[in-house]
C-alpha positions in Angstrom: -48.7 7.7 -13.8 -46.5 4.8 -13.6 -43.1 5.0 -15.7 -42.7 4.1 -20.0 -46.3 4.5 -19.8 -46.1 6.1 -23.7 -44.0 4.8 -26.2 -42.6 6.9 -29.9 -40.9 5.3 -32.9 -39.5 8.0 -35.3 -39.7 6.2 -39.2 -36.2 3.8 -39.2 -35.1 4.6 -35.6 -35.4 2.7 -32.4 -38.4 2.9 -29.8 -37.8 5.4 -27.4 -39.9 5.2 -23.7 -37.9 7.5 -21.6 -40.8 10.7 -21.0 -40.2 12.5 -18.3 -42.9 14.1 -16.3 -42.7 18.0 -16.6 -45.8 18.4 -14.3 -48.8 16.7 -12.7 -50.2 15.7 -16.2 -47.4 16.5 -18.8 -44.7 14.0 -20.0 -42.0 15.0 -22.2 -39.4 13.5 -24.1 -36.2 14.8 -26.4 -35.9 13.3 -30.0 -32.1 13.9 -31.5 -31.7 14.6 -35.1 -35.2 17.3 -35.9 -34.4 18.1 -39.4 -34.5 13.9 -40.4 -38.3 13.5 -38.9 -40.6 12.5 -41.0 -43.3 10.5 -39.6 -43.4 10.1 -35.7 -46.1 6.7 -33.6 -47.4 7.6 -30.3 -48.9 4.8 -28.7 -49.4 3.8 -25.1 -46.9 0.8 -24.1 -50.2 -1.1 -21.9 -48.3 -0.4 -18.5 -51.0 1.9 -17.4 -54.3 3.4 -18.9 -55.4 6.6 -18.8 -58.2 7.4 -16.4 -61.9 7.5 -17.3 -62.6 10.0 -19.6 -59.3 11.3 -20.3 -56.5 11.2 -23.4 -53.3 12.2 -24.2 -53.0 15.6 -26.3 -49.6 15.2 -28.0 -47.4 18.3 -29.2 -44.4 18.4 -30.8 -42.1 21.6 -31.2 -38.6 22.2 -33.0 -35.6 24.4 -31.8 -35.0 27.9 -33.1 -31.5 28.9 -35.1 -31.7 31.8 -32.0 -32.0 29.2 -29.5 -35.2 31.2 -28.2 -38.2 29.1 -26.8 -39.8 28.1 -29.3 -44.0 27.5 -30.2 -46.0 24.3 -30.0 -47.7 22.7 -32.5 -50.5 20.1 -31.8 -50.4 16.8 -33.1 -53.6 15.1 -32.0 -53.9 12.4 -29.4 -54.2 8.8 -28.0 -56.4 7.3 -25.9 -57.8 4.1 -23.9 -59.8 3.2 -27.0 -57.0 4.6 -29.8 -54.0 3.8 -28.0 -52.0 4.8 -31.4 -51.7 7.4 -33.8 -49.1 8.1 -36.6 -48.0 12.0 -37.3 -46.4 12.7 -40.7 -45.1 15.9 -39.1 -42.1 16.7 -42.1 -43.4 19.5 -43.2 -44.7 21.2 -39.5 -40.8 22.5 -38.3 -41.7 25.1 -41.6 -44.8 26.1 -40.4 -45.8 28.6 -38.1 -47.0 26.9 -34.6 -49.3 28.8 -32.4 -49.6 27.0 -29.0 -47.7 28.6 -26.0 -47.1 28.0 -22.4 -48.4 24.4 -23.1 -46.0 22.6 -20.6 -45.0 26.1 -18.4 -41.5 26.4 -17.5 -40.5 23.2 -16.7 -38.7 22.6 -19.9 -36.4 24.9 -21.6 -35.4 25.2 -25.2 -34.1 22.2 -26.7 -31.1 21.5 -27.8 -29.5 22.5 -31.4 -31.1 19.7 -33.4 -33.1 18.5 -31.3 -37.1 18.5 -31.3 -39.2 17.6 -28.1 -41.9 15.8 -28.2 -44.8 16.3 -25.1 -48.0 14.6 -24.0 -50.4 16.5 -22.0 -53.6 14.5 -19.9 -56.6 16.2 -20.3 -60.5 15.5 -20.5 -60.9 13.9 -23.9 -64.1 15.8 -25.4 -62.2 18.8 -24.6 -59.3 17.5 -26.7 -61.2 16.4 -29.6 -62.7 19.3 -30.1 -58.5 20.8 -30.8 -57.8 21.3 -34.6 -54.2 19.8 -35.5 -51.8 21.9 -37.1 -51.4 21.3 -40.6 -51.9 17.5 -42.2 -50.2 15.5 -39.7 -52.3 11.9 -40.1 -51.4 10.0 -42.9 -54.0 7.6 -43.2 -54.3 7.4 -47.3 -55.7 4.1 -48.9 -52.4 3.3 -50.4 -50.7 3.4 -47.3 -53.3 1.0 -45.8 -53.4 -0.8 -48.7 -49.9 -1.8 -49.0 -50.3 -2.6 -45.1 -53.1 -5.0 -45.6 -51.2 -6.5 -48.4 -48.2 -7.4 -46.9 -49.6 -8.4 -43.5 -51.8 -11.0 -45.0 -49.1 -12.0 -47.6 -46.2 -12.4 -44.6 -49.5 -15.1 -42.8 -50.3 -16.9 -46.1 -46.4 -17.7 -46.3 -46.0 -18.5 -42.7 -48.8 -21.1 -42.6 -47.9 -22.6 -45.6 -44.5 -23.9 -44.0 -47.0 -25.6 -41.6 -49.6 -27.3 -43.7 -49.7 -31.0 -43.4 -51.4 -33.3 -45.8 -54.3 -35.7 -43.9 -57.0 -37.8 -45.4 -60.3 -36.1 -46.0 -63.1 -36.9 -43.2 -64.8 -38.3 -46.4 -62.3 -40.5 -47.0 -61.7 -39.4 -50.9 -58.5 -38.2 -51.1 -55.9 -35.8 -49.0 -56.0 -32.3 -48.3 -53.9 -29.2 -46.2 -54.3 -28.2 -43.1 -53.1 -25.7 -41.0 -52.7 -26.3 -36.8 -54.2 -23.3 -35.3 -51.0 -22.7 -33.1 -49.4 -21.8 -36.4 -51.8 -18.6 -37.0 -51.8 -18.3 -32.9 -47.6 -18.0 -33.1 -47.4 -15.8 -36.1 -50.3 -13.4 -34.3 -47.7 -13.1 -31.5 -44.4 -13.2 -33.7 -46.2 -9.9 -35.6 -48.0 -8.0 -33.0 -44.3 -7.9 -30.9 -42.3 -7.0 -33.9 -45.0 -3.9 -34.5 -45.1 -2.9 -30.9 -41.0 -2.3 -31.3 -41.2 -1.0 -34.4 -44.6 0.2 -36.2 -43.0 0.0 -39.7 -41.2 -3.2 -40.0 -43.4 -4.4 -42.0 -42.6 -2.2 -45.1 -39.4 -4.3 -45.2 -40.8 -7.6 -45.4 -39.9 -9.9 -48.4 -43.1 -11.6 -49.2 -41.3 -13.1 -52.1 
């Protein structure tokens, strides 16, 4: 596959893209700084898609005190028609994983403090039918809620420093309008600022 094909954005760090490939269908990529993970977005950047019928199984492992190899633990996965997915993965470095030998020998043991992250291709019936390890998909109504909420609030308060007052068509008074290329810019102003960083928006001031 072709290079930054998969993007990850660790909660209040930068987009990292730089997987490298540990084997014909295995991409891999080092994350400084374990023990501070809390939630962790996979998503595929739109470089290249994954062939027909196949996904991306994602696993995530975190170094030993002995420095010893240590287990995977699976995540869940991406694909052509859910090219995202956010992990809440806080609580997995605790728990026990039990998947071995997923990427062979072509990575070592990480670094002190430092987990690695690794994306496997395989048939995509065959990876939904993998249980992930623990809770690791935080999709809760709140979350979702306050989402919704402040997307929508951030639009209402960009088009209203467009509106323009016109005469109604029927001629009885004024009224707002907004010029589609308003909504059109803040659709792209939004959907870039998310692509670098899936949780800007919980700092916007919607004030």
């Amino acid at each position: 596959m072709a290079q930054n094909v998969f993007g990850v954005v660790v909660g209040g760090r930068m987009l990292q893209t730089d997987f490298v490939q540990a084997g014909e269908r295995e991409f891999m990529i080092e994350i400084p700084d374990a023990d501070s993970i809390n939630h962790v977005v996979i998503f595929l950047t739109g470089v290249q898609p994954f062939p027909d019928g196949t996904a991306g199984a994602v696993y995530m492992r975190w170094p030993l005190p002995s420095g010893n190899e240590s287990n995977w633990h699976f995540l869940g996965y991406i694909s052509n028609e859910k090219p995202s997915s956010i992990f809440k993965v806080a609580k997995l470095h605790r728990a026990d994983a039990q998947h071995t030998g997923i990427f062979g020998s072509s990575f070592s043991a990480s670094a002190h403090g430092t987990a690695q992250l690794g994306i496997q291709l395989d048939v995509l019936s065959e990876i939904q039918s993998r249980v992930p390890d623990g809770v690791t998909e935080p999709t809760t109504q709140s979350t979702l809620a306050e989402f919704a909420n402040k997307m929508l609030q951030n639009l209402v308060n960009h088009a209203q420093s467009f509106t323009v007052r016109l005469p109604r068509p029927d001629g009885l008074g004024t009224n707002e309008y907004i010029p589609l290329n308003a909504l059109q810019d803040w659709f792209n102003t939004f959907s870039r600022r998310f692509q670098q960083n899936p949780y800007f928006w919980k700092g916007l001031n919607n004030g």
